[in-house]
N, C-alpha and C positions, 0 to 999 in steps of 0.2 A: 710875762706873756703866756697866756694861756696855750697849750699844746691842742691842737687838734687832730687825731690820732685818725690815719685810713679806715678804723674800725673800731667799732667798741659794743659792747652789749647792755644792753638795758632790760638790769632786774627792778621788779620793783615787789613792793612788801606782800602781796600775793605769792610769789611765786618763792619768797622767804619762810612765809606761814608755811608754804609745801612740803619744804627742806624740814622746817622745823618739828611738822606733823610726822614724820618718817624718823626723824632722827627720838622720838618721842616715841614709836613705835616698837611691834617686836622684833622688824625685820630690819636692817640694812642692806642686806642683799637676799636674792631670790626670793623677795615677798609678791604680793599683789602688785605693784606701782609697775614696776616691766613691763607685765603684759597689758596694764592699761593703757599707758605710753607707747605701746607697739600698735596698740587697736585703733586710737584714735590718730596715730603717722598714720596708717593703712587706710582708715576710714577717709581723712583728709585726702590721700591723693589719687584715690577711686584703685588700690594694692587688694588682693586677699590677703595678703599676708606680711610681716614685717618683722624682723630680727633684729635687736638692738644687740650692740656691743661695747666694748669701754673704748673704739675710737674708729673712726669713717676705714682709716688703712688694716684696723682687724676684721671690716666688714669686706672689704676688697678681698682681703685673704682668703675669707671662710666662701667668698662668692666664686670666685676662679678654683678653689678650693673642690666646693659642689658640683660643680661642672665637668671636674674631671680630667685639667690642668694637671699634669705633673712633666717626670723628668722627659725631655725630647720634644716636649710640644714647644708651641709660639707662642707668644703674647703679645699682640699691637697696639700701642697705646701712641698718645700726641705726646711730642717733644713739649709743647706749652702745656705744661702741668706741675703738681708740686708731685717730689720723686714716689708718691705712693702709688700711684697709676700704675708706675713700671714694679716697682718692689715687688709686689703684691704676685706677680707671676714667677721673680725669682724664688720668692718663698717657696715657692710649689716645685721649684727643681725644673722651668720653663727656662727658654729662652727668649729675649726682649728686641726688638724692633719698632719703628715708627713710621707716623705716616704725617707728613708738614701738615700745616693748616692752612685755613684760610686768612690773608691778611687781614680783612677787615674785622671778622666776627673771633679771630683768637679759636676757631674751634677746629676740629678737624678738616682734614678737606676732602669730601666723596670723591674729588676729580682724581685727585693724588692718591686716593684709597684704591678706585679701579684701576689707576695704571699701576700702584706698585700689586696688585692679586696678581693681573696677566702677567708682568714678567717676573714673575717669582717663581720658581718650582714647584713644583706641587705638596713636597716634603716639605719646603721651609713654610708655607702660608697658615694663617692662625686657625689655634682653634678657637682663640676666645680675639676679639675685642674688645680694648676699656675705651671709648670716646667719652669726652669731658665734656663738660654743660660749663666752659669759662666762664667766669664772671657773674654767672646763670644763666645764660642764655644757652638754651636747648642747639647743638650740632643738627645737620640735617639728618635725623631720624631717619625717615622713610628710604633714601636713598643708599645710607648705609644698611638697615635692615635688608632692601632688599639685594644688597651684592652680600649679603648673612644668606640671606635661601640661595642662590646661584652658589657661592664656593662655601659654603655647608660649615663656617662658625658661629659661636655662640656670643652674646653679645651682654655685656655687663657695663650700665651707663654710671659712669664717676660723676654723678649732680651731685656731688662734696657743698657745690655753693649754690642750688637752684631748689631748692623746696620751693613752695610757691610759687614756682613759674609754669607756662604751659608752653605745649607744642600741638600745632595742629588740631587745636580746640581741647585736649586731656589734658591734663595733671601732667607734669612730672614725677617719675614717679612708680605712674599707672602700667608702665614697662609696657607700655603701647609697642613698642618697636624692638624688644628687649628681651632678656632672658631675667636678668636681676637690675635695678636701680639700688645705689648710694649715697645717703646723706651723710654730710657731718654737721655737728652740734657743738663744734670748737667755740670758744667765745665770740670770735670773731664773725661767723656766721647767721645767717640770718636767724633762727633759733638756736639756743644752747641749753647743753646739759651741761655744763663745765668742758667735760672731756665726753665722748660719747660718739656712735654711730649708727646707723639701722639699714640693711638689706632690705628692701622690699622687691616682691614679686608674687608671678599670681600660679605661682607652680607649689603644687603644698608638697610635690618628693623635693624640690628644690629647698623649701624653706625649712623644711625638717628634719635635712641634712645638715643646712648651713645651722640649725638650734644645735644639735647634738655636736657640731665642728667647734663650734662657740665654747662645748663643756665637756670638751677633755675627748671624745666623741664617745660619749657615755649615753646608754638609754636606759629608760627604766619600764619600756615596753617591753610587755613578754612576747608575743609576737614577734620580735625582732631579735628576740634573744636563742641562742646557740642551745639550752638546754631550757628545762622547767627551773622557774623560779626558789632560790630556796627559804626564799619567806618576805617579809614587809621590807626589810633591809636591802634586797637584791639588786644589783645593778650589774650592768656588759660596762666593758668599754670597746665597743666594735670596731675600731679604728684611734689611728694617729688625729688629737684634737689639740686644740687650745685652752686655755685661760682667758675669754676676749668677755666675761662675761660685765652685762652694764648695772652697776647700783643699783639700790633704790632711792637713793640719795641722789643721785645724775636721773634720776628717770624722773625724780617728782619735781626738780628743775624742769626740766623738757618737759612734761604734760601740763605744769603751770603754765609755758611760754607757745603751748599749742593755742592758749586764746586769743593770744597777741598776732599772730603769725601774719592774718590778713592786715591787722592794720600797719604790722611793722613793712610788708613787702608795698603796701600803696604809700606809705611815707618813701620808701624809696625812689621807688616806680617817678612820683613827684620831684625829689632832687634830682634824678636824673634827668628828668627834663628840664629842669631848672638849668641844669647845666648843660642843659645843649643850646638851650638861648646865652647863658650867660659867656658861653668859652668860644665862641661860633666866630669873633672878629679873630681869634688868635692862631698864630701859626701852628696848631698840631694840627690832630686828625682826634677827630671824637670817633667812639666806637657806634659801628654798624648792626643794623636790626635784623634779624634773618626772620623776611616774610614768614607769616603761620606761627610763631613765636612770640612768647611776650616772657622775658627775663624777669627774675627775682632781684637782679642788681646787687649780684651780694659785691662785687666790685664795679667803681669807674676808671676805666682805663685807657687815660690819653697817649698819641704818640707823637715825640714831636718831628717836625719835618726835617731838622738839622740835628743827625747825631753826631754829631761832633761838640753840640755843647749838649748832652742826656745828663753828664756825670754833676758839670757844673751846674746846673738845673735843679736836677735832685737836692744837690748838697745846698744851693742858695735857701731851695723851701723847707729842707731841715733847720736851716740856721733860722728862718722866719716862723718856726713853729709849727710846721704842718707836720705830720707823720705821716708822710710819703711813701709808698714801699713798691716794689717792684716784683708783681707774679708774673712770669716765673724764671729764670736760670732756665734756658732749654734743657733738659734731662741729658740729653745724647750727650753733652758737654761736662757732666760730673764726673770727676777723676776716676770713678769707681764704673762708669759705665764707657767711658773713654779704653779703658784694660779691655774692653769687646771688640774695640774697633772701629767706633764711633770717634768722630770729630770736626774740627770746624767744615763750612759747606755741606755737610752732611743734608741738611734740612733748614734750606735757605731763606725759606718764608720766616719760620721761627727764630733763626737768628738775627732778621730784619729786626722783625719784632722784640725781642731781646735789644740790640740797642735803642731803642728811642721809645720800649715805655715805660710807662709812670701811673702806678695806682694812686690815685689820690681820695681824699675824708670823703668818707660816704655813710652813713649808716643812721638809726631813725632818729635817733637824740640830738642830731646836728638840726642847726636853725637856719632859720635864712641869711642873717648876718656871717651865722662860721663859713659860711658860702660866697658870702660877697667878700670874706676875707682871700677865700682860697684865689676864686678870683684876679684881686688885685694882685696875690704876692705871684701868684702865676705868669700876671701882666708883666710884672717888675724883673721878676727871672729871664724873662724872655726876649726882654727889651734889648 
C-alpha cells in the first residue's frame, strides 16, 4: 500500500538542470544565484527587498534581530506554531509570551491580542510581534497592525507556510501591515530550496542589517566602517552576526521552483476545495476562511468533534497509509518553555485545538483518487 504522505515536494528535471548548472559552476556559495532568488521572492510578492538564509528560523533570528530585540524586551508570538516563532526571540536574550487564537482559522486572535496589551504593564508588553499565517492563511493583519501603532511594537509575520497567498488584495509578503515577512522553503512547503529561508521587507536600513546579521555582521562598506579602508581585502565586523548564509545550490533549487509556484498554490487552492465537498457529511470541523484572505494551503487541517478518540484516529490512518501529522504541540506546553511558567490552561483555545487536530495529505502531486482514498479511510476511522 502506497503511503500518502501530509506533504511532499515536487522537483522536476528543470529545476535538477539548476542544481546541476551551479554545481558545474564557480561558485557554490555567495555567487550570483542568491540575489537572483532574493529579486525574483521580492519581485513575486510586491517586497523591495528580500534576505535569504540557510533556514526560515535563521530568518526569524536575523529579523527580531534587526529590530532591536535583545536582553529585557518581550516577544509575543501564538502558542499554535512550530517552537521557531518563540526561539527566535530567546536567541536575542528576550523574553517569550502568547497570545491564543482563534478556533476556527488556527491564527492569532486580535480579540485576545487587545485584551491581553490593556492588562499587561507597560514594562512587560512587546516590542516585537511574531503572528503566524497557519496553514497559509494570512491572521487579521489590519487589526493587529493597527493595536502595532496604538501600543508602539514592531511586527514580524512567520508566513513560514503562505507565499502565495494574499490578504486584503496584496501579496503576502508585501509587509503590507508589517515591519519584516518570512518564508520557508523546507521541503514540505509550498516552494523549496531543500533547507532555506528569506526575510522580506520594504525597509532597506532593515534589510541591510538583517544581510550583514546573516554574515557574521561583517560589511565591506566603507562608509559604515570605523576607520579608512586598508585595501581590496578590507572588511569591519560591526557587530555580533551569524552564519545563516543560503547556497547557491539551495538558491538555484528555489529560483527553479519560482515558476511553479502559481501553478503549485492553484493545485492546492483546488484540493482543498475538493475537500470541503468531499469531508462535509463527517463529523469534524473543516478549517475556516478569514474574509479578505485567500490561503496558500500549504496545510489541511481537520478537527474532530470527539477528542476522546484524536489518538485512535490518527493511529488507525497511519496504519491505512496516510502520513498524517499534527501542527502543532502548543509551544507554552514544551518542557523547555514550561521552566517559565507556562502550562496547561494557559491558552485554552490552543489547547482545544491541540486535541482534536489532524493535518492530513495535501500538496500538488496528490490526485484525485489519493483524495478519495483519504476520504474513505477518514470515513472508516470515524465510524
Amino acid at each position: 500500500m502506497r503511503l500518502i504522505p501530509y506533504g511532499s515536494q515536487a522537483v522536476s528535471e528543470a529545476d535538477i538542470a539548476a542544481v546541476e548548472a551551479v554545481l558545474r559552476s564557480d561558485f557554490l556559495t555567495q555567487g550570483p544565484v542568491v540575489p537572483k532568488f532574493e529579486a525574483a521572492v521580492a519581485q513575486r510578492v510586491a517586497a523591495a527587498h528580500g534576505v535569504a538564509t540557510n533556514s526560515a528560523t535563521s530568518a526569524l533570528h536575523i529579523a527580531v534581530a534587526a529590530l532591536g530585540v535583545g536582553p529585557g524586551d518581550w516577544l509575543w508570538t501564538a502558542p499554535i506554531t512550530f517552537v521557531a516563532s518563540a526561539n527566535c526571540g530567546v536567541y536575542c536574550g528576550a523574553h517569550i509570551d502568547f497570545v491564543d487564537i482563534e478556533p476556527g482559522t488556527f491564527n492569532m486572535c486580535p480579540n485576545a491580542l487587545r485584551a491581553k496589551l490593556e492588562a499587561t504593564p507597560e514594562a512587560r508588553r512587546p516590542k516585537v510581534i511574531v503572528p503566524v499565517h497557519m496553514a497559509g492563511q494570512s491572521p487579521k493583519m489590519e487589526e493587529i497592525a493597527a493595536l502595532g501603532r496604538e501600543h508602539g511594537f514592531a511586527i514580524v509575520e512567520d508566513a513560514s507556510h503562505a507565499i502565495g497567498a494574499f490578504h486584503g488584495g496584496h501579496p503576502v509578503g508585501a509587509c503590507t501591515h508589517s515591519d519584516i515577512a518570512v518564508f520557508s522553503f523546507h521541503p514540505v512547503k509550498i516552494v523549496t530550496s531543500a533547507e532555506g529561508g528569506m526575510a522580506m521587507t520594504q525597509n532597506a536600513e532593515l534589510a541591510a542589517r538583517m544581510a550583514r546579521l546573516r554574515t557574521h555582521g561583517i560589511t565591506r562598506e566603507p562608509e559604515l566602517m570605523s576607520e579608512d579602508s586598508h585595501g581590496p581585502w578590507y572588511y569591519q565586523m560591526l557587530e555580533l552576526g551569524w552564519n545563516y548564509r543560503m547556497t547557491e545550490i539551495q538558491a538555484a533549487l528555489g529560483l527553479s521552483q519560482m515558476d511553479r509556484l502559481d501553478a503549485f498554490v492553484t493545485r492546492r487552492r483546488d484540493l482543498a476545495a475538493r475537500y470541503d465537498q468531499l469531508l462535509a457529511g463527517l463529523p469534524i470541523d473543516l478549517p475556516e476562511r478569514t474574509v479578505g484572505a485567500m490561503s496558500s494551503w500549504h496545510l489541511y487541517i481537520v478537527r474532530l468533534r470527539d477528542e476522546a478518540r484524536h489518538r485512535a484516529v490518527f493511529e488507525q490512518l497511519r496504519a491505512d497509509g496516510l502520513g498524517v501529522n499534527l501542527h502543532y504541540i502548543p509551544v507554552h506546553l514544551q518542557p523547555y518553555y514550561r521552566a517559565f511558567g507556562f502550562g496547561p490552561g494557559d491558552f485554552p483555545a490552543s489547547e482545544n485545538y491541540y486535541k482534536r487536530a489532524i493535518s492530513i495529505p495535501l500538496f500538488p502531486g496528490m490526485t484525485d483518487a489519493d483524495q478519495d482514498r483519504v476520504d474513505a479511510a477518514l470515513g472508516r476511522a470515524l465510524a
